[in-house]
N, CA and C atoms as an extended XYZ file, in Angstrom:
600
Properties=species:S:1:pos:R:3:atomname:S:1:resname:S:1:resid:I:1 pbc="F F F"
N         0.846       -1.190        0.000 N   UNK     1
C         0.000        0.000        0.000 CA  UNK     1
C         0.881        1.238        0.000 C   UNK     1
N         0.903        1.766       -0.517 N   UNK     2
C         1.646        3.271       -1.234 CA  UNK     2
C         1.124        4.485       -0.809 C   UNK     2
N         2.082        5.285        0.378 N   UNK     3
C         1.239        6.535        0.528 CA  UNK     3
C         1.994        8.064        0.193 C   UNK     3
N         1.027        8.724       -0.976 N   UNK     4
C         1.945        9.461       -1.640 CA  UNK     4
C         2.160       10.610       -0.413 C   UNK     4
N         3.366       11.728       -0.823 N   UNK     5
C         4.328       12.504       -0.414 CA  UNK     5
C         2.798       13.578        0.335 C   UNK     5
N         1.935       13.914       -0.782 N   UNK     6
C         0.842       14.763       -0.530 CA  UNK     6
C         0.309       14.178        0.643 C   UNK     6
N        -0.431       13.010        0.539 N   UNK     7
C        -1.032       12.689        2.055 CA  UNK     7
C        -0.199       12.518        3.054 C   UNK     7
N         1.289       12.300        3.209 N   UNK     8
C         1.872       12.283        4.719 CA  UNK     8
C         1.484       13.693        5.253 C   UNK     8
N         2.284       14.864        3.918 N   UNK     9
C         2.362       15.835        4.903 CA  UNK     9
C         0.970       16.696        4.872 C   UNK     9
N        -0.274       16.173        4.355 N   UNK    10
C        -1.641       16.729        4.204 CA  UNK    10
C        -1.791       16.256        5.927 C   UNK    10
N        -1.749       14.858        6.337 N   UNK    11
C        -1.641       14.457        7.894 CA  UNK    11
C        -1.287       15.155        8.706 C   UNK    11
N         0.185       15.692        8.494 N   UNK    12
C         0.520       16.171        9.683 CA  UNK    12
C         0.336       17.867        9.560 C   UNK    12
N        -0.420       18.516        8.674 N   UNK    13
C        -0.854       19.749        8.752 CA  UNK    13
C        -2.140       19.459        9.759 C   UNK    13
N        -2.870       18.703        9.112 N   UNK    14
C        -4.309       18.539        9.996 CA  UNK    14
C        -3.744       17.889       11.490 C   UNK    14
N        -2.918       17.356       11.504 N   UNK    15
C        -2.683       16.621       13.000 CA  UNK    15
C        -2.803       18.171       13.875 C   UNK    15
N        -2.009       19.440       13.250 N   UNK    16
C        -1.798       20.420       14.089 CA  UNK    16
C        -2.323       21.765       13.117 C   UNK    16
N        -3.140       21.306       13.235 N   UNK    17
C        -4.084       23.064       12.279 CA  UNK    17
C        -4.540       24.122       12.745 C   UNK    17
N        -4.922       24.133       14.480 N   UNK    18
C        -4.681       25.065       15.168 CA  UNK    18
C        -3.272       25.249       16.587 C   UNK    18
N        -3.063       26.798       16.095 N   UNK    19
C        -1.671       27.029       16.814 CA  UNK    19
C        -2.045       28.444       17.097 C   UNK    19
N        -1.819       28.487       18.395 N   UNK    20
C        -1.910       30.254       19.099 CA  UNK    20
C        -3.458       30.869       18.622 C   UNK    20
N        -4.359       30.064       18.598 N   UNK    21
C        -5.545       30.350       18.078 CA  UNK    21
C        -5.874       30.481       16.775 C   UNK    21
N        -4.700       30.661       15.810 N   UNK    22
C        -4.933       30.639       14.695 CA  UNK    22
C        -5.525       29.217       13.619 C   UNK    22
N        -5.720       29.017       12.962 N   UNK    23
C        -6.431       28.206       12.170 CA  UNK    23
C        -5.630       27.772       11.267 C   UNK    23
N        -5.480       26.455       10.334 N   UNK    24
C        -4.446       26.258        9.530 CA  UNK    24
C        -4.659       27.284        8.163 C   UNK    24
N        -6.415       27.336        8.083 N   UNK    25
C        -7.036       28.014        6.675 CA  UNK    25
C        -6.370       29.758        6.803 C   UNK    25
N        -6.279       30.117        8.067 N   UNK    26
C        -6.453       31.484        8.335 CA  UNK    26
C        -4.418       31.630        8.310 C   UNK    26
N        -3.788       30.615        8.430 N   UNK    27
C        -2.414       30.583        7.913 CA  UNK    27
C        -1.658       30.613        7.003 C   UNK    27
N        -2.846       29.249        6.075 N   UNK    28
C        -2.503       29.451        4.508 CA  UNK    28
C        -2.682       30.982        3.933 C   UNK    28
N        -4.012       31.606        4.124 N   UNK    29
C        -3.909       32.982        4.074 CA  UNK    29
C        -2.871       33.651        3.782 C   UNK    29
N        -2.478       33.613        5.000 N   UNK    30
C        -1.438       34.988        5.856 CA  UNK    30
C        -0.035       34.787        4.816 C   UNK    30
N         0.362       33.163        4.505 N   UNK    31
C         1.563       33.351        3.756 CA  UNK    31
C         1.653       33.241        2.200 C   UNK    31
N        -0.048       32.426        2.017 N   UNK    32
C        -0.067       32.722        0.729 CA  UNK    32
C        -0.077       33.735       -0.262 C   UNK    32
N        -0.057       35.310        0.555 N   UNK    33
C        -0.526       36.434        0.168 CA  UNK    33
C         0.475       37.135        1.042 C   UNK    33
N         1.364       37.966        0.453 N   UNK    34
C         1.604       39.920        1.010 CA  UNK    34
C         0.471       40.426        1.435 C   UNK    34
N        -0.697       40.288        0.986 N   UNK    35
C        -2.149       41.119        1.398 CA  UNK    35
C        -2.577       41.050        2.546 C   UNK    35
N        -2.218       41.777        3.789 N   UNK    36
C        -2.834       41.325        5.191 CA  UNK    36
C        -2.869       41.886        5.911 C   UNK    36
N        -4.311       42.895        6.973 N   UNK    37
C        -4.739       44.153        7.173 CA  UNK    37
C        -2.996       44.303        8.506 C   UNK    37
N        -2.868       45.222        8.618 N   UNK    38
C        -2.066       45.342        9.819 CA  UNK    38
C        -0.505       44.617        9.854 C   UNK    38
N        -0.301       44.622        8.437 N   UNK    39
C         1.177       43.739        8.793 CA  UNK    39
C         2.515       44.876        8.189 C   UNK    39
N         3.378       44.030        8.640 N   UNK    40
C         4.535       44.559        7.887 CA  UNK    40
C         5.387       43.306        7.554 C   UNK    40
N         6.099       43.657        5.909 N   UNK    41
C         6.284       42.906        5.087 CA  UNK    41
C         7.699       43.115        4.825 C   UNK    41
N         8.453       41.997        4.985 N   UNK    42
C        10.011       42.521        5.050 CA  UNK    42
C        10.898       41.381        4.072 C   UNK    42
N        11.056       41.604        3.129 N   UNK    43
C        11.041       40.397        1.952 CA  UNK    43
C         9.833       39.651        1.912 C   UNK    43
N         9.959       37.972        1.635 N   UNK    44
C         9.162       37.020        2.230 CA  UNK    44
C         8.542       36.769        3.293 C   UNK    44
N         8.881       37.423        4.532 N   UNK    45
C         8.427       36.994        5.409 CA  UNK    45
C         7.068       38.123        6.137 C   UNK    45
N         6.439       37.662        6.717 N   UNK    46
C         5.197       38.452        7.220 CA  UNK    46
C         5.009       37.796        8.465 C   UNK    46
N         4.637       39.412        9.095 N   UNK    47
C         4.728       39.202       10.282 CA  UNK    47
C         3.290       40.038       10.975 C   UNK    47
N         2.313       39.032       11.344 N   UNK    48
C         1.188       39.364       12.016 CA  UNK    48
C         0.590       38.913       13.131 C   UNK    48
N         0.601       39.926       13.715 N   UNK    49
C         0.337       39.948       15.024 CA  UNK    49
C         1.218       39.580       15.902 C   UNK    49
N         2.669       39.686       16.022 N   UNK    50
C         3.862       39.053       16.199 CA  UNK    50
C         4.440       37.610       15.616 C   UNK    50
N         3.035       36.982       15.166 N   UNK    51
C         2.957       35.841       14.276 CA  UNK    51
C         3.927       35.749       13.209 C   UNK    51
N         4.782       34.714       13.159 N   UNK    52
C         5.625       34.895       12.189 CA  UNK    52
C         4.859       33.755       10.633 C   UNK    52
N         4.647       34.113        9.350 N   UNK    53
C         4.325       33.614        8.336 CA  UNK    53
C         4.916       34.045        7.230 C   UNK    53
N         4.688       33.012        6.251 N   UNK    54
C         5.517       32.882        5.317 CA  UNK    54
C         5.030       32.638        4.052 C   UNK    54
N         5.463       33.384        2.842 N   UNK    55
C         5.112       33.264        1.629 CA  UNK    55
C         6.570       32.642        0.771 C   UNK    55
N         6.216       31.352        0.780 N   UNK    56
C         7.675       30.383        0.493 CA  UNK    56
C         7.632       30.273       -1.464 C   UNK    56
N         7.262       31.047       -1.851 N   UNK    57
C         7.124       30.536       -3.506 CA  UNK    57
C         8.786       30.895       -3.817 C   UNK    57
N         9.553       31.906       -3.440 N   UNK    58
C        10.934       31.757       -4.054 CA  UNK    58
C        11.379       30.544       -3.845 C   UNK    58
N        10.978       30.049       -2.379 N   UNK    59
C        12.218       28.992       -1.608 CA  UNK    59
C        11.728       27.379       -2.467 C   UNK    59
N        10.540       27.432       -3.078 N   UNK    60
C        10.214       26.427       -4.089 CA  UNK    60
C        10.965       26.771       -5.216 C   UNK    60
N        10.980       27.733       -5.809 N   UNK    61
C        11.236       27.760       -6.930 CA  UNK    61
C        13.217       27.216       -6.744 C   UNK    61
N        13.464       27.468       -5.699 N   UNK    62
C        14.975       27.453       -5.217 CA  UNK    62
C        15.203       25.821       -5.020 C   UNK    62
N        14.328       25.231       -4.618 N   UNK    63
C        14.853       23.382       -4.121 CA  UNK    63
C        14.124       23.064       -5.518 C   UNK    63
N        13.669       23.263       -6.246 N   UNK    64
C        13.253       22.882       -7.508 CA  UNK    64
C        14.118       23.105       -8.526 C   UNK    64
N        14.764       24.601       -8.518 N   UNK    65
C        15.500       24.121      -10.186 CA  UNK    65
C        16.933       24.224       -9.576 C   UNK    65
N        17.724       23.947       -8.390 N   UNK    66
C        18.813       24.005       -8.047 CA  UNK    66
C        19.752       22.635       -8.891 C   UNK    66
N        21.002       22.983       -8.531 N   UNK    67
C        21.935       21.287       -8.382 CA  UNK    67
C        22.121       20.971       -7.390 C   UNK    67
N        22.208       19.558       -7.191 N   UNK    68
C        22.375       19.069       -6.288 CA  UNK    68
C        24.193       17.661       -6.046 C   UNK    68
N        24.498       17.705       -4.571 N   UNK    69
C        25.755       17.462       -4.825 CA  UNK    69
C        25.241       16.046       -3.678 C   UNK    69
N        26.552       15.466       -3.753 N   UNK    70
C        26.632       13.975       -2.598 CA  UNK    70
C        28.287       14.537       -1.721 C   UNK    70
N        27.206       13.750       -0.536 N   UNK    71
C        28.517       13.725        0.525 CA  UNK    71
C        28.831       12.252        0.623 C   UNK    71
N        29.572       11.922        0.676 N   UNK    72
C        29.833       10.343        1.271 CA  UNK    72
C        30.149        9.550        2.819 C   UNK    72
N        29.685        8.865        2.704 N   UNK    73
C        30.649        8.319        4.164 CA  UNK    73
C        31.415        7.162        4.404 C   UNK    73
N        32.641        7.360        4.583 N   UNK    74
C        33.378        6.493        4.140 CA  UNK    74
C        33.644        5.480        5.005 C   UNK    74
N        32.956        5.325        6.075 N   UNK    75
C        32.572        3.847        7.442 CA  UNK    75
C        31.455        2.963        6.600 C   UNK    75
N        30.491        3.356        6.392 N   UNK    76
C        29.303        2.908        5.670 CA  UNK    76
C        29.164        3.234        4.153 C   UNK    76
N        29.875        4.075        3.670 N   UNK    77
C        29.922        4.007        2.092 CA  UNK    77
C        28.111        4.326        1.468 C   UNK    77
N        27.356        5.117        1.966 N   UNK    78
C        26.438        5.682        1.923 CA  UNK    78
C        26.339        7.041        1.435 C   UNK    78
N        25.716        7.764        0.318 N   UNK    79
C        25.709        8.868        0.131 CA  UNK    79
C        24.868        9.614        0.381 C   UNK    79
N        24.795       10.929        0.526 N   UNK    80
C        23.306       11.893        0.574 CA  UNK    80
C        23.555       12.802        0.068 C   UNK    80
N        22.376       12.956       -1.211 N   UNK    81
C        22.488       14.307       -2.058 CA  UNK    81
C        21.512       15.258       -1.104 C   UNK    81
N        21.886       16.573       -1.994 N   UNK    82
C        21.555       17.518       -0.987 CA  UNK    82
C        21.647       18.483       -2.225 C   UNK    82
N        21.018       19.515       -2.356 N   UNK    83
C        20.907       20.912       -2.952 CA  UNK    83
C        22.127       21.607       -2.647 C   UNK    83
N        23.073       22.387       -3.195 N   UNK    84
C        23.880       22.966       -3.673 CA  UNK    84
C        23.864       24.251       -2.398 C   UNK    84
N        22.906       25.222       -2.057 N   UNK    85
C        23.113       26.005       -1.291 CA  UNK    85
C        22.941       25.515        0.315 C   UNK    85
N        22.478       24.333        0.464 N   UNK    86
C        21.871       24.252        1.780 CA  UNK    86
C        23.688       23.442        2.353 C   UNK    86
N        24.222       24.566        3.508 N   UNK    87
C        25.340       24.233        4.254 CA  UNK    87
C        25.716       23.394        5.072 C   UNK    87
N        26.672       22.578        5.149 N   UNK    88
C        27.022       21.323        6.701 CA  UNK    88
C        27.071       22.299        7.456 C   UNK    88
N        26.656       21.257        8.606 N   UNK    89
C        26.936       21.611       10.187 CA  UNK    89
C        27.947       21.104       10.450 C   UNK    89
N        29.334       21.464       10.756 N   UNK    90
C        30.455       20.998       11.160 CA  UNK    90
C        30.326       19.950       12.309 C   UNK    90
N        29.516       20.968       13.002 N   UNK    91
C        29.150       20.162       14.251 CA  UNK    91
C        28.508       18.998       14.373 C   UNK    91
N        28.380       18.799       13.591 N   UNK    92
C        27.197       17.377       13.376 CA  UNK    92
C        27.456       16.360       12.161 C   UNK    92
N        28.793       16.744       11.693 N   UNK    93
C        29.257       15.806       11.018 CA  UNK    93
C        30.712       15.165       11.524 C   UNK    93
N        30.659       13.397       10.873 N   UNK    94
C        31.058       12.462       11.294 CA  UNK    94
C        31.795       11.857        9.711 C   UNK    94
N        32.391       10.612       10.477 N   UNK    95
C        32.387        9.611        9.128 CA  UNK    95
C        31.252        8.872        9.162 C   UNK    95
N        29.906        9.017        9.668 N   UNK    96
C        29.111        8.398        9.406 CA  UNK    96
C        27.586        9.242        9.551 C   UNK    96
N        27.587       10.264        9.710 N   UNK    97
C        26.817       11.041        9.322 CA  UNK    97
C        26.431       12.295        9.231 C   UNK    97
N        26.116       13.117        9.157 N   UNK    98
C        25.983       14.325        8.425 CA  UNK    98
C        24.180       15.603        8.476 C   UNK    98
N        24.641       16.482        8.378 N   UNK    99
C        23.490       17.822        8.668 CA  UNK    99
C        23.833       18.836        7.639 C   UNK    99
N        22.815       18.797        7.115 N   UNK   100
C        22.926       20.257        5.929 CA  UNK   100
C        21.824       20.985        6.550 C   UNK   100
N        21.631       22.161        6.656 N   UNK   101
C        20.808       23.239        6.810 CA  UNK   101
C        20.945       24.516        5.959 C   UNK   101
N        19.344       24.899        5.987 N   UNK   102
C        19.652       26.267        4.947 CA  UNK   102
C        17.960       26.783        5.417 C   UNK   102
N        17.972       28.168        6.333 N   UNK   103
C        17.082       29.076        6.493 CA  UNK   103
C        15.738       28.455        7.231 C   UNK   103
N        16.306       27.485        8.382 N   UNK   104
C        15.490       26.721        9.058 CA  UNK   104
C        15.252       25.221        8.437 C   UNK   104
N        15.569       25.055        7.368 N   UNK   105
C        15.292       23.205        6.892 CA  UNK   105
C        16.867       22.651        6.863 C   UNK   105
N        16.418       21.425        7.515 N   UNK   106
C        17.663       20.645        7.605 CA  UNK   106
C        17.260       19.339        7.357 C   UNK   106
N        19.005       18.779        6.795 N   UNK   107
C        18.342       17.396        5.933 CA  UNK   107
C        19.476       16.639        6.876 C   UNK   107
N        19.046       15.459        7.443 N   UNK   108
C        20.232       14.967        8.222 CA  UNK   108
C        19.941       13.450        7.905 C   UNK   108
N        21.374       12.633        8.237 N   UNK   109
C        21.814       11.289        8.038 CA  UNK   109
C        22.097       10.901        8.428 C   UNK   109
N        22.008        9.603        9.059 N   UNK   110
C        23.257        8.737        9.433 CA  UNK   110
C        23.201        7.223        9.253 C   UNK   110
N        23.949        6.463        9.581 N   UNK   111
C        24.059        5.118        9.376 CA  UNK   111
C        24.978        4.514       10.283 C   UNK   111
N        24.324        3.340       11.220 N   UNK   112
C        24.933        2.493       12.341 CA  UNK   112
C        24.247        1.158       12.679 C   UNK   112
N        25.454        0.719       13.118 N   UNK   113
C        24.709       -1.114       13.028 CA  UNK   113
C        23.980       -1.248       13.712 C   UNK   113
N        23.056       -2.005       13.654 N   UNK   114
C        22.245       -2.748       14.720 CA  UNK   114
C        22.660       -3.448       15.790 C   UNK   114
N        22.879       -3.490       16.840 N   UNK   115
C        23.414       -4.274       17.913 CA  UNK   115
C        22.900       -4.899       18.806 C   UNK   115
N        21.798       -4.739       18.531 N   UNK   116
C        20.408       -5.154       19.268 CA  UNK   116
C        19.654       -6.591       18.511 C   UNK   116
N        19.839       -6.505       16.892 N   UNK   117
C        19.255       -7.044       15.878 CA  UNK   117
C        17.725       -6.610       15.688 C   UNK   117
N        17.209       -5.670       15.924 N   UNK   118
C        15.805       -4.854       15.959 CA  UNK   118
C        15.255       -4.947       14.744 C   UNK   118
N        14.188       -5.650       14.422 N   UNK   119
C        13.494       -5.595       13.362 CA  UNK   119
C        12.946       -4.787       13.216 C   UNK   119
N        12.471       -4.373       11.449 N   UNK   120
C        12.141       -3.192       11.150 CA  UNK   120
C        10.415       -2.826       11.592 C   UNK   120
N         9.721       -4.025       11.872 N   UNK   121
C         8.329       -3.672       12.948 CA  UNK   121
C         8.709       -3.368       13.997 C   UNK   121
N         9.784       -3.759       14.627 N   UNK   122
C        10.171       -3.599       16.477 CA  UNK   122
C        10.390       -2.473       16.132 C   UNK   122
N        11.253       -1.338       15.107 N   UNK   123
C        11.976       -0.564       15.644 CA  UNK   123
C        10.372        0.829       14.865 C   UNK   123
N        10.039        0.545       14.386 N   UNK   124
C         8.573        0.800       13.512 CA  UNK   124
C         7.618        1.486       14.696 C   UNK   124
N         7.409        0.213       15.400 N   UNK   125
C         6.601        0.711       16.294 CA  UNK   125
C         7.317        1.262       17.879 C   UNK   125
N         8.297        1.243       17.855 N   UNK   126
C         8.866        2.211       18.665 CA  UNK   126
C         9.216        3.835       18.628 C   UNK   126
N         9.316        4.024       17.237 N   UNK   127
C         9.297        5.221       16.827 CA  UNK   127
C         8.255        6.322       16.185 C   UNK   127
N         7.637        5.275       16.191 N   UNK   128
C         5.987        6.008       15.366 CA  UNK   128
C         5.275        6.385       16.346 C   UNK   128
N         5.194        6.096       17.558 N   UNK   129
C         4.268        6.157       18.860 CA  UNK   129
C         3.277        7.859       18.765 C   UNK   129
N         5.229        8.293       18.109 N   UNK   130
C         4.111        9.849       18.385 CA  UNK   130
C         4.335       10.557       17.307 C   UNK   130
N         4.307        9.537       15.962 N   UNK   131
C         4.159       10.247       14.593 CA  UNK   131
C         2.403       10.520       14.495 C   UNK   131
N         2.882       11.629       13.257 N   UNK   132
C         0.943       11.886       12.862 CA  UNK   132
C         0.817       10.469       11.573 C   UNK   132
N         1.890       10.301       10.911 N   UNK   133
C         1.307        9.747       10.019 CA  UNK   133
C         2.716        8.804       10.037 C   UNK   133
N         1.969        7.352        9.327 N   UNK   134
C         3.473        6.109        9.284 CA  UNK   134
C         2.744        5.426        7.922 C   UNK   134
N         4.183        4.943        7.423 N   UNK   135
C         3.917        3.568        6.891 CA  UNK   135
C         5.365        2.866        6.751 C   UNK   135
N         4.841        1.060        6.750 N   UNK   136
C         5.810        0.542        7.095 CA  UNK   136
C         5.970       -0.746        6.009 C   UNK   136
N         7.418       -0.757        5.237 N   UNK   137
C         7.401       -1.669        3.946 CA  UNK   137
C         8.332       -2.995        4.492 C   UNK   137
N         9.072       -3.970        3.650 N   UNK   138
C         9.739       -5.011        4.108 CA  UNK   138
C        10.792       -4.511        5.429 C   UNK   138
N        11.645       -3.871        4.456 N   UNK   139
C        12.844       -2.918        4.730 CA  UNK   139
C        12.778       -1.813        5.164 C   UNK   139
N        12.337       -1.032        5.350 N   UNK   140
C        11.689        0.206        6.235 CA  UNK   140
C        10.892        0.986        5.887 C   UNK   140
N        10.833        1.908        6.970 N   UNK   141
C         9.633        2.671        7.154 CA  UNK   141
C         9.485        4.411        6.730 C   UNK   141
N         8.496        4.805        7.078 N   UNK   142
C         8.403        6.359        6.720 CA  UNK   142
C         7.351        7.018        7.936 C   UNK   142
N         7.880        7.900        9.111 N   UNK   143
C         7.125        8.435        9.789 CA  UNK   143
C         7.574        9.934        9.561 C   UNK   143
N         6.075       10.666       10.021 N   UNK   144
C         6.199       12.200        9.983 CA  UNK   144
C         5.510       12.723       11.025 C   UNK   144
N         5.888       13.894       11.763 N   UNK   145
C         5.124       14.821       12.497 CA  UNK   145
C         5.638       16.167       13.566 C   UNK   145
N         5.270       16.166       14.521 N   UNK   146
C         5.347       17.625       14.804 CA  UNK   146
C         6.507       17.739       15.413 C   UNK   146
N         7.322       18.698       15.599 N   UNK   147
C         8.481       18.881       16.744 CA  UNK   147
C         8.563       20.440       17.172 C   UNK   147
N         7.446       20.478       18.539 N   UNK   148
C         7.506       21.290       19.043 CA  UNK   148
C         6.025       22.102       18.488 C   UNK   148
N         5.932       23.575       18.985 N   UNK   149
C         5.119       24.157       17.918 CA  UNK   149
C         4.780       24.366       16.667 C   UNK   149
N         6.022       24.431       16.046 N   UNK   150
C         6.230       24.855       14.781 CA  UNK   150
C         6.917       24.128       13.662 C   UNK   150
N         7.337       23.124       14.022 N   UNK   151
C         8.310       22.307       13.312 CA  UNK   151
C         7.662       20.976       13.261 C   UNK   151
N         8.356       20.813       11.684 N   UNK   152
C         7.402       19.298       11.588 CA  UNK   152
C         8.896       18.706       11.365 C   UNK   152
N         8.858       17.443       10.825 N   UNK   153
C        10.118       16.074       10.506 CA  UNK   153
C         9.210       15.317        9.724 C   UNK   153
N         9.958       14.588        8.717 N   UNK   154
C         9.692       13.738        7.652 CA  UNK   154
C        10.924       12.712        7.636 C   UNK   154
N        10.882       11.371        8.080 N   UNK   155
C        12.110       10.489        8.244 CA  UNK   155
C        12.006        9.471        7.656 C   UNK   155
N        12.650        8.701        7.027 N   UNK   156
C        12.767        7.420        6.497 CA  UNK   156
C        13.905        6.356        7.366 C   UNK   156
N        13.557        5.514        7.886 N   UNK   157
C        14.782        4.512        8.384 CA  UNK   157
C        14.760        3.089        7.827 C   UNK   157
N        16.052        2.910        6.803 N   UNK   158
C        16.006        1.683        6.158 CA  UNK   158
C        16.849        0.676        6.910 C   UNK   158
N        16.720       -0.677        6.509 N   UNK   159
C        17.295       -1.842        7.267 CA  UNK   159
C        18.432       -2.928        6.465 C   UNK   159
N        19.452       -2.412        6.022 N   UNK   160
C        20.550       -3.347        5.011 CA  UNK   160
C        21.507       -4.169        5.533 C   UNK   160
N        21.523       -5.412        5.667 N   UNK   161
C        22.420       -5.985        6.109 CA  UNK   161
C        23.127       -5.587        7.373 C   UNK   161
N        22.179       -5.929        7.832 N   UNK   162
C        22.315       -5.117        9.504 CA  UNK   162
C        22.585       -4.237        9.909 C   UNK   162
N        22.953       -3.094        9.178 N   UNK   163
C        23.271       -1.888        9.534 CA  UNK   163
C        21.460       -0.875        9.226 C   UNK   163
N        21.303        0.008       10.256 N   UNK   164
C        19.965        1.289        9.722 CA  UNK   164
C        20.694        2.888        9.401 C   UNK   164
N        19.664        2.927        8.181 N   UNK   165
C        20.456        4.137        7.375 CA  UNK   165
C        19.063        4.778        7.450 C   UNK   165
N        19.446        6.147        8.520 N   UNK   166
C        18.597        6.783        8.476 CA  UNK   166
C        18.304        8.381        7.783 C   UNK   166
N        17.418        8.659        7.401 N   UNK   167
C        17.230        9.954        6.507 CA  UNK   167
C        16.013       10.853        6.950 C   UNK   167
N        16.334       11.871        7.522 N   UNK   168
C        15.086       12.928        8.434 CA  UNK   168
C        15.305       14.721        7.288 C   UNK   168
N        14.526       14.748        7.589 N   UNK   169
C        14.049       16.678        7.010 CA  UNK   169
C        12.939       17.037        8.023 C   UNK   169
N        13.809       17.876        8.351 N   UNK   170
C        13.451       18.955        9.900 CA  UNK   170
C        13.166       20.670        9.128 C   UNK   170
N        11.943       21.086        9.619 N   UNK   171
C        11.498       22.124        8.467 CA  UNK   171
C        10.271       23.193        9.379 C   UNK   171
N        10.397       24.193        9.237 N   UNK   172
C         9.090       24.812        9.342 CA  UNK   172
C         8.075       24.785        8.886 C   UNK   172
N         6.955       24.326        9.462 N   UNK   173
C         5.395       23.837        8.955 CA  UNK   173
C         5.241       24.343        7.696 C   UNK   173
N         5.326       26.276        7.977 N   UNK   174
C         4.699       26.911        7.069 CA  UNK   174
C         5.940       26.858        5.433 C   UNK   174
N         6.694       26.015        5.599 N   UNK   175
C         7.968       25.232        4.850 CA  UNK   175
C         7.407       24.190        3.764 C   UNK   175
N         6.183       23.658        4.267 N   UNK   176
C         5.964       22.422        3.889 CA  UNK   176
C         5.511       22.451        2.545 C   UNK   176
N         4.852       22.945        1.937 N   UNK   177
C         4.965       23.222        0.447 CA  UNK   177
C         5.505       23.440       -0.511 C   UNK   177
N         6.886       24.298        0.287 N   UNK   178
C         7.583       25.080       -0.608 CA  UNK   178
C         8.919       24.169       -0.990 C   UNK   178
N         9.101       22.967        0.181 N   UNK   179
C         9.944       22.236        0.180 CA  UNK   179
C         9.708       20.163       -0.509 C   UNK   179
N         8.821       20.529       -1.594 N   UNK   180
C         8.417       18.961       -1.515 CA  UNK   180
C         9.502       18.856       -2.467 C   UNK   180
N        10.722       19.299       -3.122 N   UNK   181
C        11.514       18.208       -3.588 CA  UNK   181
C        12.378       17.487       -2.871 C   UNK   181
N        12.724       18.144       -1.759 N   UNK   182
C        13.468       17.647       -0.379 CA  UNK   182
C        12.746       16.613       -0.235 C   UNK   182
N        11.431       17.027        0.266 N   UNK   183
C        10.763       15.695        0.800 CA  UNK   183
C        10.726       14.546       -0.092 C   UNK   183
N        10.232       14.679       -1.438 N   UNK   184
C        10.492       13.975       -1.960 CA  UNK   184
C        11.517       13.153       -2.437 C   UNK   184
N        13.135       13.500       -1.911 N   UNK   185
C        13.793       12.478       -1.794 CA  UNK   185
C        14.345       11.849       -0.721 C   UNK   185
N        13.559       12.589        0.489 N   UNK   186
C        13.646       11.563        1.642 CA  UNK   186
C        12.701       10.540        1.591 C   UNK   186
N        11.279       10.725        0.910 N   UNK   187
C        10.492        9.329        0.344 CA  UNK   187
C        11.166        8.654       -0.313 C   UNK   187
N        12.109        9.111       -1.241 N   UNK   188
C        12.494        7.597       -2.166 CA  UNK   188
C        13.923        7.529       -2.131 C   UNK   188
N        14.850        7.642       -0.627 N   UNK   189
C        15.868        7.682       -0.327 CA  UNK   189
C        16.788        5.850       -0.440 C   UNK   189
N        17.456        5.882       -1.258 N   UNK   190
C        18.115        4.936       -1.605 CA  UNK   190
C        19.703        5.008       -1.089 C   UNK   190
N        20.322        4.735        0.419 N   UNK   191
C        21.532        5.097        0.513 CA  UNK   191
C        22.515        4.628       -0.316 C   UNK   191
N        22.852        3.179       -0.848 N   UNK   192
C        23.704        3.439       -1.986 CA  UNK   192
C        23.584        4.001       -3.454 C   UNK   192
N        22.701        4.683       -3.740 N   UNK   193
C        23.041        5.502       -5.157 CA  UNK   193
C        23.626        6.700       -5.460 C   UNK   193
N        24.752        6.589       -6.115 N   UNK   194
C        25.483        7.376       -6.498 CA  UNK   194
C        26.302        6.811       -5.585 C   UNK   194
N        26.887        5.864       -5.005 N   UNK   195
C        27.766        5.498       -3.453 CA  UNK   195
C        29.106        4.803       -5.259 C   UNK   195
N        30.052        5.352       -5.048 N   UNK   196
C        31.709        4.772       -5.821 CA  UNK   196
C        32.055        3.402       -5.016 C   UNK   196
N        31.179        3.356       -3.988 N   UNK   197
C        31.904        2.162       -3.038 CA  UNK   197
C        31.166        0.936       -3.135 C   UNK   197
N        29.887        0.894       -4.040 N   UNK   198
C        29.151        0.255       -3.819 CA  UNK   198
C        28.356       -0.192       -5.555 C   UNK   198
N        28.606       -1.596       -5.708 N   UNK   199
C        28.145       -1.495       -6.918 CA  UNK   199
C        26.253       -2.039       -7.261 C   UNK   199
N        25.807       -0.891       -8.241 N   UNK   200
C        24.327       -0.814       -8.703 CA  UNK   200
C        23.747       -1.885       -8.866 C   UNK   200
């Protein structure tokens, strides 16, 4: 059973559609439009009622027609492409995994053995507990949902020869549109492609 990119994150908008009294409809609003009685408008961003919102059509047009590059890791021989402007976190990179961020979205990785031997239902339903939305295939899974007020996550954790290679995008809600090519390749995240270490 196949659940497309649209219904995860259609889920986890409705999981959390009201915030600070506001409404999800009365949000789409606010960022779909510059037009909004009482605001002030400072590039993209809008700001009402101290409310911070967002009109993300550049930042689509930006993860859409960009290039994109691979990092490698050379413990696990796993790659992750990533868009061209979005920067490592020094701090959070390893020989085995890795953080790009760019203007609140971050795409992070890693990969480590199993030591436990945790199957991909055991480890499925340990981690989904407090997703809005899951699904779960031979080899792994796909959960999404809230972190915190404002922040959602979209993760994939696969299961290869005993090692889990995991793949998350950490994003601002009002993000979530503007960013579906990201998301969309944390849905169809394949850690060895494009991997020199690893043959197709």
């Amino acid at each position: 059973m196949k659940k497309t990119l649209t219904l995860i994150v259609a889920a986890v908008l409705t999981a959390s559609s009201c915030q600070n009294g506001k409404t999800e409809t009365m949000e789409r609003k606010a960022y779909d439009t510059v037009f909004v009685r009482d605001t002030v408008v400072v590039h993209d961003t809008i700001l009402v009622e101290e409310v911070k919102y967002y009109d993300g059509k550049w930042l689509k047009r930006k993860f859409e027609g960009c290039e994109w590059k691979s990092w490698e890791s050379y413990d696990y021989h796993f790659v992750v492409r990533h868009p061209v402007f979005m920067q490592m976190d020094e701090s959070k990179a390893s020989t085995s995994g890795v953080c790009f961020e760019y203007k609140g979205v971050r795409l992070l990785a890693k990969a480590y053995k199993d030591k436990v031997d945790m199957s991909v239902e055991q480890k499925y339903k340990e981690l989904s507990q407090s997703a809005n939305t899951k699904s779960v295939k031979d080899n792994y899974f796909l959960i999404a949902g809230k972190m915190g007020e404002e922040d959602c996550y979209f993760e994939k954790d696969i299961k290869i020869d005993g090692c889990w290679y995991y793949i998350r995008a950490e994003f601002p809600q009002a993000f979530t549109s503007s960013i579906d090519a990201l998301l969309q390749y944390v849905k169809e995240y394949n850690p060895f492609a494009y991997s020199p270490y690893v043959k197709q």
